[in-house]
C-alpha positions as CSV (number, residue, x, y, z in Angstrom):
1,X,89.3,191.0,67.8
2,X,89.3,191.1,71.8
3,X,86.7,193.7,71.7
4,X,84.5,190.8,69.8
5,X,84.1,189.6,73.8
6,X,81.9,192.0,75.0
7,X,78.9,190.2,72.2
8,X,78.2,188.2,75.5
9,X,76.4,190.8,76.9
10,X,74.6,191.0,74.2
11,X,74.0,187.2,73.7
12,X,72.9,186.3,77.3
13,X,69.8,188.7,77.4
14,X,68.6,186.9,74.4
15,X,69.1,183.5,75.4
16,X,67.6,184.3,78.3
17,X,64.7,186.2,77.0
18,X,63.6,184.8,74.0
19,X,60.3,183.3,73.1
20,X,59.6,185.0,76.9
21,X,56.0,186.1,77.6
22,X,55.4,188.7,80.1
23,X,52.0,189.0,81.9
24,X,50.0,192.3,81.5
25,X,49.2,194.8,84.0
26,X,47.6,192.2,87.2
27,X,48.6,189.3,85.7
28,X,51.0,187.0,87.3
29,X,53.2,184.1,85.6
30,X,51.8,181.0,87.6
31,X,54.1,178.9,86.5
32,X,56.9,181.1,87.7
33,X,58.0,178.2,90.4
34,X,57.2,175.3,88.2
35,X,59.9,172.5,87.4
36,X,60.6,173.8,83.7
37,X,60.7,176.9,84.8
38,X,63.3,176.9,87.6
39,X,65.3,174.9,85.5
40,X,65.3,176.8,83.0
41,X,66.8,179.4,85.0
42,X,69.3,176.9,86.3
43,X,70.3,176.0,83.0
44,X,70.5,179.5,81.8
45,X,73.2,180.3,85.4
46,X,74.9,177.3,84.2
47,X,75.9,179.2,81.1
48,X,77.0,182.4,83.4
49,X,78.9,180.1,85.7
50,X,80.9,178.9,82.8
51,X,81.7,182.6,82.3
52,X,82.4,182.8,85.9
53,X,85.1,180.7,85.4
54,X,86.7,181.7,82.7
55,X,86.8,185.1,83.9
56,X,88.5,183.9,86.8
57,X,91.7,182.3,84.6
58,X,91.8,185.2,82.6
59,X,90.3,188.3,84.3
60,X,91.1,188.7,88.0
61,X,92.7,190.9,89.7
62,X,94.7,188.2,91.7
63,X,96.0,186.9,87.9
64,X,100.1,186.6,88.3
65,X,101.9,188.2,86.2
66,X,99.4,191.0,86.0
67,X,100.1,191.3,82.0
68,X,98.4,188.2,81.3
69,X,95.1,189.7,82.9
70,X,92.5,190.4,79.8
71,X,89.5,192.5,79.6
72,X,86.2,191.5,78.8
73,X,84.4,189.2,81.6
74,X,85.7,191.5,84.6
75,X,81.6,191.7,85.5
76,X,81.2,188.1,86.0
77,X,84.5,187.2,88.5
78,X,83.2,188.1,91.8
79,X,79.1,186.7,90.9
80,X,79.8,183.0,90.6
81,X,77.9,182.7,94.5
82,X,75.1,184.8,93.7
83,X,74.6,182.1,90.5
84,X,75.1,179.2,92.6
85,X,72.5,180.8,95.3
86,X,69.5,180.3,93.1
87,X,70.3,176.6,92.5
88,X,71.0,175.9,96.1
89,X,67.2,177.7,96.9
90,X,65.5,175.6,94.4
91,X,67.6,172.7,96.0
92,X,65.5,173.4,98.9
93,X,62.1,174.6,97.5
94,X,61.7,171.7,95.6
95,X,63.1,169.0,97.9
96,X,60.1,170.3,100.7
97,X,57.8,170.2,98.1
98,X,58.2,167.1,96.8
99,X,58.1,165.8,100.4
100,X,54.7,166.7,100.9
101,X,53.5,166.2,97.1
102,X,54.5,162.4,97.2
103,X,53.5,159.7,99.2
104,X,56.1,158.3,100.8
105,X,58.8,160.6,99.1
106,X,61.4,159.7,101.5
107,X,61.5,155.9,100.5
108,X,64.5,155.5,98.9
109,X,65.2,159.0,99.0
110,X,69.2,158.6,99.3
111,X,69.2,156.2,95.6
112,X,66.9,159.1,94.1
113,X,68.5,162.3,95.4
114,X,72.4,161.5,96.9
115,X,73.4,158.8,94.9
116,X,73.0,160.5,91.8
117,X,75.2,163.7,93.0
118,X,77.2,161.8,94.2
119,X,78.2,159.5,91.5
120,X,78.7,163.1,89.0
121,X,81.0,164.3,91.5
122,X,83.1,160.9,91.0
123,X,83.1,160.3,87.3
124,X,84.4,163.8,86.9
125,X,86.7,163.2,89.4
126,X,87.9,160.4,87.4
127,X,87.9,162.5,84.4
128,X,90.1,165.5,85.9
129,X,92.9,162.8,87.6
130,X,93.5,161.7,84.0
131,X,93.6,165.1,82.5
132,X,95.8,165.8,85.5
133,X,98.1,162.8,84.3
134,X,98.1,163.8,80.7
135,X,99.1,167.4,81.0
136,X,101.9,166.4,82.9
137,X,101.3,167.2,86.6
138,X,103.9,165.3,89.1
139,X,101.7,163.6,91.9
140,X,103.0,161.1,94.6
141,X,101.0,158.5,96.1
142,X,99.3,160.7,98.9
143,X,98.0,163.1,96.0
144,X,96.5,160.8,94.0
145,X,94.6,159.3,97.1
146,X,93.4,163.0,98.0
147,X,92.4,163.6,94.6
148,X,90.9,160.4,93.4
149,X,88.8,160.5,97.4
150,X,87.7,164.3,95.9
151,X,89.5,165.3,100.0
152,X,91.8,167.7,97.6
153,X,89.1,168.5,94.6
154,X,90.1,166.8,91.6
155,X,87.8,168.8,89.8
156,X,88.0,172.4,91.3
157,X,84.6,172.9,91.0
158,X,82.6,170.6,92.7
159,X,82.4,172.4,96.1
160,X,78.9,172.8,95.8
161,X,78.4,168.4,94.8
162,X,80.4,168.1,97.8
163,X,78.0,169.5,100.4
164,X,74.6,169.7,98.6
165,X,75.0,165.5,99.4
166,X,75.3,166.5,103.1
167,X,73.0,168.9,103.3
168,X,70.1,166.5,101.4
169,X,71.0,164.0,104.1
170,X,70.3,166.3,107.0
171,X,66.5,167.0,105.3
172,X,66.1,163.1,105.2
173,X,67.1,162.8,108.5
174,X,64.9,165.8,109.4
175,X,61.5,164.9,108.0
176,X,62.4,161.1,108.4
177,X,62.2,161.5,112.5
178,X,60.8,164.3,113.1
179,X,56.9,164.5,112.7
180,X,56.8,168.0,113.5
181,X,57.2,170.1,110.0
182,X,57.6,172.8,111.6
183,X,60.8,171.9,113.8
184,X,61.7,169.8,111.3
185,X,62.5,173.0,108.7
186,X,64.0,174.2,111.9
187,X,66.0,171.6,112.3
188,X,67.5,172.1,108.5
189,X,68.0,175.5,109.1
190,X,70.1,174.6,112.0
191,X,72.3,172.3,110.2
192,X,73.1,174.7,107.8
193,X,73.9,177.5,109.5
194,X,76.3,175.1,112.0
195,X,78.1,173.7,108.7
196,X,78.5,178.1,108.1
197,X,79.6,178.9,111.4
198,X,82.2,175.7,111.0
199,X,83.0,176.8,107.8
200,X,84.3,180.2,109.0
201,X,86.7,178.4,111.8
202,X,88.8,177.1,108.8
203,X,91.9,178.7,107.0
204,X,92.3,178.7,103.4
205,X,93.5,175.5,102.5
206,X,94.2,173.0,99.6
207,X,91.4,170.0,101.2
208,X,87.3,170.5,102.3
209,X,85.9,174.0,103.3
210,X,88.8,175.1,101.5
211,X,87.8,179.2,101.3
212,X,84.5,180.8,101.8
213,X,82.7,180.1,98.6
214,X,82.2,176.6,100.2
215,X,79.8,178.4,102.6
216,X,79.3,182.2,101.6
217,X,75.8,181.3,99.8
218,X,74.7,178.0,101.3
219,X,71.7,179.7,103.4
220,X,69.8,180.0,100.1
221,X,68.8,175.6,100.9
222,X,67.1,176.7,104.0
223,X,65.5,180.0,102.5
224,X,64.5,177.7,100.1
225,X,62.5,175.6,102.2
226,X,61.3,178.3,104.4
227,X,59.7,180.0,101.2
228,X,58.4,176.6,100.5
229,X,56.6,176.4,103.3
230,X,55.1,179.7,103.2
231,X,55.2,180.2,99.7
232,X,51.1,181.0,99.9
233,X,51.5,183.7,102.0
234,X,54.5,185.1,100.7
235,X,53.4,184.9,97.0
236,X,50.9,186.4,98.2
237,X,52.6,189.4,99.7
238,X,54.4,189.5,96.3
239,X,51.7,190.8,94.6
240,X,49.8,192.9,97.1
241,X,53.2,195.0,97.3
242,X,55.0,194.2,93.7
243,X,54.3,197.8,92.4
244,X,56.7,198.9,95.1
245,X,58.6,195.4,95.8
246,X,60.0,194.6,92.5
247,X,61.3,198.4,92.0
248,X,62.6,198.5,95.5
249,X,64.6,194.9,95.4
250,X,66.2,196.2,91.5
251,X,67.6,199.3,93.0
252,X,68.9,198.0,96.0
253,X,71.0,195.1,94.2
254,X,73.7,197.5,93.9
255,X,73.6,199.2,96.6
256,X,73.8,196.1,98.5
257,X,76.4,194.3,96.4
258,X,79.0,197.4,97.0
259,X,77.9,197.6,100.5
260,X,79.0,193.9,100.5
261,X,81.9,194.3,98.9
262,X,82.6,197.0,101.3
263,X,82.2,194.8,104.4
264,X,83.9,192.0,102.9
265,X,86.8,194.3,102.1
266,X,87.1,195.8,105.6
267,X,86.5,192.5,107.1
268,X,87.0,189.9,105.1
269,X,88.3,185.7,105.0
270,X,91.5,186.2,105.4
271,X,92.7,187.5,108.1
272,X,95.1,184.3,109.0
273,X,97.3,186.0,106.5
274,X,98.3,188.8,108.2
275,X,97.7,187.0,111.9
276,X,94.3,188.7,113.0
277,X,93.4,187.8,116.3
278,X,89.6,187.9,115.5
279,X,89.6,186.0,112.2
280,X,86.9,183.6,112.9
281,X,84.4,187.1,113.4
282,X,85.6,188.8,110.3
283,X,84.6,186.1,108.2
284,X,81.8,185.5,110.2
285,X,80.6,189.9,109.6
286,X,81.6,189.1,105.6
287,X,79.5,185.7,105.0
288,X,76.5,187.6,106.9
289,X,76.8,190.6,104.2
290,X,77.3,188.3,101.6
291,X,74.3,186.0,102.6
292,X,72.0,189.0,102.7
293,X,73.5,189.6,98.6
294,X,72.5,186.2,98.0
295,X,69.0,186.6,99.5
296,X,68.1,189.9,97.6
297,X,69.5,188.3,94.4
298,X,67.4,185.3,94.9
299,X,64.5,187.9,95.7
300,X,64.8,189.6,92.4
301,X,64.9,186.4,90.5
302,X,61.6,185.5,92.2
303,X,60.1,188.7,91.2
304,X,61.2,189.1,87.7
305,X,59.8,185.3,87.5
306,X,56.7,186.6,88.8
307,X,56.1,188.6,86.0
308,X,58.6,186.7,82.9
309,X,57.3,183.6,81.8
310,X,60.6,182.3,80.0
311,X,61.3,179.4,78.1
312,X,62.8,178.5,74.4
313,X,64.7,175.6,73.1
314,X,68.3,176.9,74.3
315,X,66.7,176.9,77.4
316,X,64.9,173.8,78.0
317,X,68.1,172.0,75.9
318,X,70.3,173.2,79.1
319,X,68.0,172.7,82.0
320,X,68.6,168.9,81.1
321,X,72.3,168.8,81.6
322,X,72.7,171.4,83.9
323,X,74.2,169.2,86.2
324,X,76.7,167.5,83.8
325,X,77.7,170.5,81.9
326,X,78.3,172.6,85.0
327,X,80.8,169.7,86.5
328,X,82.7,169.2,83.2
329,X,83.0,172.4,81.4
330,X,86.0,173.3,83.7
331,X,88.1,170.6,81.9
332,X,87.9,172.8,78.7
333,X,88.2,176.1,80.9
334,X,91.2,174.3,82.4
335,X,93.0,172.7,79.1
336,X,92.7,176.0,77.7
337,X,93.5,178.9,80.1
338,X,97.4,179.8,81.1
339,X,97.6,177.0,83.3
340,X,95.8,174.1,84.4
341,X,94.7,174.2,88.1
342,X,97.5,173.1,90.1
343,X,100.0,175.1,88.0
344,X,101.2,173.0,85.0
345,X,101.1,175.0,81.5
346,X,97.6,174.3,79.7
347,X,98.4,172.7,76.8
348,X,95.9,174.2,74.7
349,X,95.9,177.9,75.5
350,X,93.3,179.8,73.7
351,X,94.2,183.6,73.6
352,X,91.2,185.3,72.1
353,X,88.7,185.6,75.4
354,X,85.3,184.5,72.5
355,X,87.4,181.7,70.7
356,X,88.0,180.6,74.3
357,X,84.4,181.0,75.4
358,X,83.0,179.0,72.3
359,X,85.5,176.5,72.5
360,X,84.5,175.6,76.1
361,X,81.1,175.7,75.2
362,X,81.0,173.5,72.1
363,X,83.1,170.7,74.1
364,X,81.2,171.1,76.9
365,X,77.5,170.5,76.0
366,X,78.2,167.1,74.4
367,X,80.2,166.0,77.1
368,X,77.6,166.6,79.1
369,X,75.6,164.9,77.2
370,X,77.9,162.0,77.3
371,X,78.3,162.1,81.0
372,X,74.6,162.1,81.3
373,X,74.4,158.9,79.2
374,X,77.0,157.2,81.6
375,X,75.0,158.2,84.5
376,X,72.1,156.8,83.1
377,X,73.4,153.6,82.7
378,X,75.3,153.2,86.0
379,X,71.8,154.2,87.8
380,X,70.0,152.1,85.2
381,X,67.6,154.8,84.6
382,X,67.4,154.2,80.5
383,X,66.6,150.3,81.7
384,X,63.8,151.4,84.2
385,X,62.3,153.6,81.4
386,X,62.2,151.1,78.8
387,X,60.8,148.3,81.7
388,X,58.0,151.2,82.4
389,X,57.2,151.4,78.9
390,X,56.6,148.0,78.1
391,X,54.6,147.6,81.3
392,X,52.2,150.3,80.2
């Protein structure tokens, strides 16, 4: 029955790929960088991010005691930055080009594009202190601040709601004062790579900037934007050199991942725990390799997508509550691995590695579908709709 795991291999391709069209010999998918179309994609990496995270409670190497470690999901451990990565580019691509496809885009840009991130990285908060309460962990009063403040994540996996917020911010402030675009992207960039270079003058620790996957694929948002704002020319490139491009970027993806793993691994974030005297530069030599992953990932994605024109029901289903289902399908991965994060016994431990993937699944979409609702109605989006409706 543990075998039965390895069907997601099998699975993924298809959600992924059916109802796909793929154009014929100098053809090109147009709509490659469309809306539906990178979220589609998004939706798709939410799926593999669940698997991510499972195959962290159940698969890794760093699992104590080592008999409780279970085969099946051993690929998908170390890849949960490389998924994030493509969000955090079409984070920037679209955000630049939405700023010069609307007028006056950046009137109330902080309701439209922070407030709502925001307020899904507080419900689940909310969410996660009462599961915390109801499975039985001990807090005291300093706890419960940190937690229900999202200082100490509440919900251990919303790193990436935490700084996308900040990072939005510094575009408003960006394009809001500065008239030169140019400078302006510059400006972005800057900010980014700063919050990367902080990042790597932090230990490991339990609060913000708490290991490096809070910083190890965040230069995806400026790439983003760069590409934006040379997407012509670079598209452009794409095709002129695809027949060699696309090949070329396929067969260096593992190269370049062990050669990664390599420098991380001679490197690496660490080194406070064995008292290196150049810690801050290790890390800094392992977020550069793993950066350079993230951007030929994020380069293949673009190419395939080129070509692959996908899109099916699964697909568009998920691209709606990507946001939502990859915030609260850790409660279920939580409830039922070994332990909950933070140490106390799961209550609802799922052995079987599928049973425990479908489980988390099944609860997850229409919780996300619930938590969408509630978002709805705190922004009053449902009201605006129906207002707009009537109006027309």
């Amino acid at each position: 029955m543990d075998n039965l795991i390895y069907a997601v291999y099998f699975i993924l391709p298809v959600l992924l790929l059916y109802g796909a069209k793929v154009s014929g010999l100098k053809k090109w998918n147009e709509e490659f960088l469309t809306l539906d179309q990178s979220k589609a994609i998004q939706g798709f990496l939410a799926v593999c991010i669940m698997l991510h995270h499972i195959a962290q409670k159940t698969c890794a190497s760093w699992i104590h005691p080592a008999t409780r470690i279970q085969k099946g999901l051993g690929f998908f451990v170390s890849l949960g930055f490389l998924f994030v990565s493509v969000f955090l580019f079409f984070n920037g691509y679209g955000i630049y080009k939405s700023f010069h496809a609307k007028n006056n885009y950046l009137k109330g840009f902080i309701g439209k594009r922070i407030l709502p991130v925001v307020l899904a990285l507080y419900t689940t908060t909310v969410i996660f202190f009462i599961a915390r309460l109801i499975v039985g962990q001990k807090m005291d009063a300093k706890e419960m601040v940190l937690y229900l403040t999202s200082i100490k994540l509440c919900n251990p996996n919303t790193w990436y709601v935490i700084v996308l917020p900040f990072f939005y911010l510094a575009f408003y402030l960006a394009f809001k004062f500065i008239k030169k675009d140019g400078i302006a992207v510059a400006a972005v960039t800057a900010f980014v790579v700063a919050y990367i270079l902080f990042g790597t003058t932090i230990n490991h620790n339990d609060l913000w900037i708490r290991g490096e996957w809070w910083y190890n694929c965040v230069i995806l948002f400026p790439v983003g934007i760069i590409f934006a704002k040379f997407e012509k020319y670079i598209i452009a490139f794409f095709k002129k050199t695809y027949a060699v491009l696309l090949p070329l970027c396929a067969a260096s993806i593992y190269p370049v991942w062990l050669w990664s793993r390599n420098i991380c691994n001679m490197f690496g974030y660490y080194g406070e725990n064995w008292g290196a005297p150049d810690t801050v530069l290790r890390r800094r030599i392992s977020v550069g390799a793993e950066s350079l992953m993230c951007i030929d990932f994020v380069l293949l994605v673009l190419l395939l997508g080129l070509k692959i024109n996908i899109g099916n029901k699964f697909l568009k289903f998920m691209s709606k509550i990507t946001l939502e289902f990859y915030l609260i399908h850790g409660l279920y991965v939580e409830l039922c691995a070994y332990t909950f994060d933070g140490g106390v016994k799961s209550p609802f431990r799922i052995h079987n590695l599928l049973l425990y993937v479908a489980v988390v699944f099944v609860l997850g979409v229409p919780s996300a579908l619930l938590l969408k609702k509630l978002h709805s109605i705190i922004l009053r989006k449902d009201s605006k709709k129906v207002q707009a409706k009537a109006a027309a």
